[in-house]
C-alpha positions as CSV (number, residue, x, y, z in Angstrom):
1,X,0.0,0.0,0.0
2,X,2.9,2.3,0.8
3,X,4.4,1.5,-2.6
4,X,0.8,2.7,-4.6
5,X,0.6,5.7,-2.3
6,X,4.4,7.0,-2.9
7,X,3.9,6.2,-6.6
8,X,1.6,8.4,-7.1
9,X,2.6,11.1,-5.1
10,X,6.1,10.8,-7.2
11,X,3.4,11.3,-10.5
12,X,1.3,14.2,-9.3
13,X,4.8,16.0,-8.3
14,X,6.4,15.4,-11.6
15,X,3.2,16.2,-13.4
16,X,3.1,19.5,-11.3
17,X,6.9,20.5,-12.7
18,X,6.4,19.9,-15.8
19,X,3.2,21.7,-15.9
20,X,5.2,24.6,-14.1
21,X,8.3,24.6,-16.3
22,X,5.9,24.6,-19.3
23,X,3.9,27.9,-18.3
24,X,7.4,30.1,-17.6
25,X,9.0,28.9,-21.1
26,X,9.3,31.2,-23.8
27,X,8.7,30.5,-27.4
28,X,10.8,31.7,-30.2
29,X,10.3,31.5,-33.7
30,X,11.7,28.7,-35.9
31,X,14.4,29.9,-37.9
32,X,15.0,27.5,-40.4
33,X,18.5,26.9,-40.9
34,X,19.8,26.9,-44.5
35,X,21.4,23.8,-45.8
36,X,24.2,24.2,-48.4
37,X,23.7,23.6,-52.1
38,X,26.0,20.6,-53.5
39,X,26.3,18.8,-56.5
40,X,27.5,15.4,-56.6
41,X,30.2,15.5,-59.0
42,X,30.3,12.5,-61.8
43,X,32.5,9.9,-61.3
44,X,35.5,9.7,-63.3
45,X,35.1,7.2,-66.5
46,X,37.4,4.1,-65.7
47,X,40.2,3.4,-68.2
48,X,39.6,0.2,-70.0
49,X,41.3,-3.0,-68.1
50,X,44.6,-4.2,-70.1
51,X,43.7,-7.3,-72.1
52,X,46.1,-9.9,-72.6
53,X,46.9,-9.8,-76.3
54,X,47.8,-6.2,-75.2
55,X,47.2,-2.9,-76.9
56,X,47.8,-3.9,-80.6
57,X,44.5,-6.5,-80.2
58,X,42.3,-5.4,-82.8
59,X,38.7,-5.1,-82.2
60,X,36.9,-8.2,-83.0
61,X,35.9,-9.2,-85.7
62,X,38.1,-6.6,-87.7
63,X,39.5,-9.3,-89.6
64,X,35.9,-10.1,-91.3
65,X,35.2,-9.5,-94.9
66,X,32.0,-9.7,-96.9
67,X,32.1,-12.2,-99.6
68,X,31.7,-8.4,-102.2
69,X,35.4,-7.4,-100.9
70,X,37.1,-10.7,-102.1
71,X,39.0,-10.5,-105.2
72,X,37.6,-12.9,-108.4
73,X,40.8,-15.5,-107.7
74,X,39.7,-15.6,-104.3
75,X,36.1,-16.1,-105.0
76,X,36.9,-19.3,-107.6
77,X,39.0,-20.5,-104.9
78,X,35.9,-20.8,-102.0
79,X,33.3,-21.7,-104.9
80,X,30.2,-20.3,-103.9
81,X,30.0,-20.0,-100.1
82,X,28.3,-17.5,-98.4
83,X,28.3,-16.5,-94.3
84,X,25.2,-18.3,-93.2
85,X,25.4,-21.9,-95.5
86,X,25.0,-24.9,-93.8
87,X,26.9,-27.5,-95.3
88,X,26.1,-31.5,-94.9
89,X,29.7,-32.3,-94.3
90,X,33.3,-30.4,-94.0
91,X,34.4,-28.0,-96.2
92,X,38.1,-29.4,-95.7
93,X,39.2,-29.4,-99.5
94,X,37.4,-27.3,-101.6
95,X,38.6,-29.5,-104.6
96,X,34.9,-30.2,-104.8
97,X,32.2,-28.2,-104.0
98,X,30.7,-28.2,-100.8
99,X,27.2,-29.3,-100.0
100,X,25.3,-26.8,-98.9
101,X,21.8,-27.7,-97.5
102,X,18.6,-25.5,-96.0
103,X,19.9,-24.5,-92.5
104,X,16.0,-25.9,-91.2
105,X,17.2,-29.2,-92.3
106,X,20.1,-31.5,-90.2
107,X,23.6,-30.3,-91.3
108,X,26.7,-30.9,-89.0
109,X,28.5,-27.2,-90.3
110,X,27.8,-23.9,-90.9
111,X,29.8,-21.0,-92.6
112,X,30.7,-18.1,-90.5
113,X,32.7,-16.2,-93.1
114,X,35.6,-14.8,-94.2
115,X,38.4,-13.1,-92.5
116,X,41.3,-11.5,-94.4
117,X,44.8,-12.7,-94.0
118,X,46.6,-9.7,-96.1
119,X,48.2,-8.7,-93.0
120,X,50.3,-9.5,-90.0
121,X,50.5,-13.2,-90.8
122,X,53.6,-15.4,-90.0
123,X,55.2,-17.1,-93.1
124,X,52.7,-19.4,-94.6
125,X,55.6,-22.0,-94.5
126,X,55.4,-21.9,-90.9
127,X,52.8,-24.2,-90.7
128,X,51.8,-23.9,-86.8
129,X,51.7,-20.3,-86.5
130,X,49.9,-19.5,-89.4
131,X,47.6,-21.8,-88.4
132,X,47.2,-20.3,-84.8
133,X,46.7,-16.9,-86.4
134,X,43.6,-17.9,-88.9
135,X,42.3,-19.5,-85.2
136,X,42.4,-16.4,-83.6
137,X,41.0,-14.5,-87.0
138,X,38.4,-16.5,-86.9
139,X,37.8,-16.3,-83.2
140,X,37.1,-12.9,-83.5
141,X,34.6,-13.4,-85.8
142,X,33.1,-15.9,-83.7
143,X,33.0,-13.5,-80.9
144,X,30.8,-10.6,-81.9
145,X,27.8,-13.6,-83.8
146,X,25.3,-15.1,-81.7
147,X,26.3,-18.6,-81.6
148,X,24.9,-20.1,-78.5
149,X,27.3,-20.0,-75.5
150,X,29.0,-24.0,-75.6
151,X,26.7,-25.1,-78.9
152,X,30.2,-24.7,-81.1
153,X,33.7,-26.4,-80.3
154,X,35.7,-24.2,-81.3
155,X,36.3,-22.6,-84.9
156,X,37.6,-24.4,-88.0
157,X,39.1,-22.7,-91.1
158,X,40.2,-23.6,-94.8
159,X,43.0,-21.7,-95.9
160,X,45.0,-21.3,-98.5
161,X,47.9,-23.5,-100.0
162,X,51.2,-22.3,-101.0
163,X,50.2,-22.5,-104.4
164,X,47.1,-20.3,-103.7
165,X,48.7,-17.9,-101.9
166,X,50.9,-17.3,-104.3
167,X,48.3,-16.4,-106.8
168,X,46.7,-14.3,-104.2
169,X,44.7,-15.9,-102.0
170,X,44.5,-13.7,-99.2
171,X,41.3,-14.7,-96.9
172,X,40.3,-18.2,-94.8
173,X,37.4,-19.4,-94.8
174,X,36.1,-19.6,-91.5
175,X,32.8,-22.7,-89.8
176,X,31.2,-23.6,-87.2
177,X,32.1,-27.4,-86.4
178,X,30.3,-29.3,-83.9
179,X,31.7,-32.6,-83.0
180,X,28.9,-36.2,-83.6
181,X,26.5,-33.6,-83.6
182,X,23.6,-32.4,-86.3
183,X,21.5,-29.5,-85.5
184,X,18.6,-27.6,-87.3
185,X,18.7,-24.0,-87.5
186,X,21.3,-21.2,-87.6
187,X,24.3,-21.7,-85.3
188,X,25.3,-18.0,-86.4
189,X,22.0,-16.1,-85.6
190,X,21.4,-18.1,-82.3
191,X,19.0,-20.4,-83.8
192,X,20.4,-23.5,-83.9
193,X,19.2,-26.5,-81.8
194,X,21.1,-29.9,-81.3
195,X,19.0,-33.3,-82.5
């Protein structure tokens, strides 16, 4: 009982206090404060992350020519193959024509196109490297068409021999392999699909 009563004597008295305290303050007008203008400045554009080929790696797909830029010994050398045929077999020797077929129908190959070889090549005698450099021509080409993420092993090229280099073949021929596999549709506008 002793608790209750000093309770609320402990209320009414702080009640009373702030009741007094309240009645002798003075109010004074809000003066809002001014808050200072700023402007985020933009962040500064990064600088482009080295690469590993370095600074003299073209941009991809540089190496790509349209069937139009290829000279007429150049054309008779890759028949009549366009970017986008789908071929019912390699086109490992062009010594006879290669079977082209419509890309809704099972094929096993598909021509990306062409990529020019006029410059920065190793010796064509050196069989290795030049070989490594159509890859990575190729590659590029590769890189900036819509063939679907692990659909294509790789890249395969025909080249040209020592004899047709030397009558000016200067471009590879560049396909889409894909290893005991057919597909139907377009492995170079994303629509191909494994059977």
């Amino acid at each position: 009982m002793v608790r209750i009563v000093l309770s609320a004597i402990v209320i009414i008295v702080g009640a009373i206090t702030g009741f007094t305290r309240a009645s002798h303050r003075t109010t004074q007008p809000v003066i809002p404060f001014p808050l200072p203008s700023y402007t985020v400045p933009p962040l500064p554009t990064p600088a482009p992350l080295p690469t590993e080929a370095g600074p003299s790696q073209p941009p991809l797909g540089v190496y790509y020519r349209e069937r139009e830029e290829l000279t007429e010994i150049e054309l008779a050398n890759y028949g009549d193959l366009h970017q986008g045929d789908c071929l019912d077999g390699r086109p490992d020797d062009l010594s006879q024509p290669a079977a082209t077929v419509d890309c809704e129908l099972p094929h096993t190959d598909q021509v990306m196109g062409f990529v020019d070889l006029s410059e920065g090549m190793p010796d064509i005698a050196d069989t290795s490297d030049f070989e490594l450099s159509i890859a990575k021509r190729c590659n590029s080409l590769k890189a900036i068409l819509p063939i679907p993420p692990g659909f294509a092993f790789g890249v395969a090229a025909t080249y040209p021999s020592q004899d047709e280099w030397d009558v000016g073949v200067r471009v590879a021929l560049c396909w889409v392999p894909v290893s005991n596999a057919t597909w139907v549709g377009s492995a170079i506008d994303g629509t191909a699909a494994a059977i």
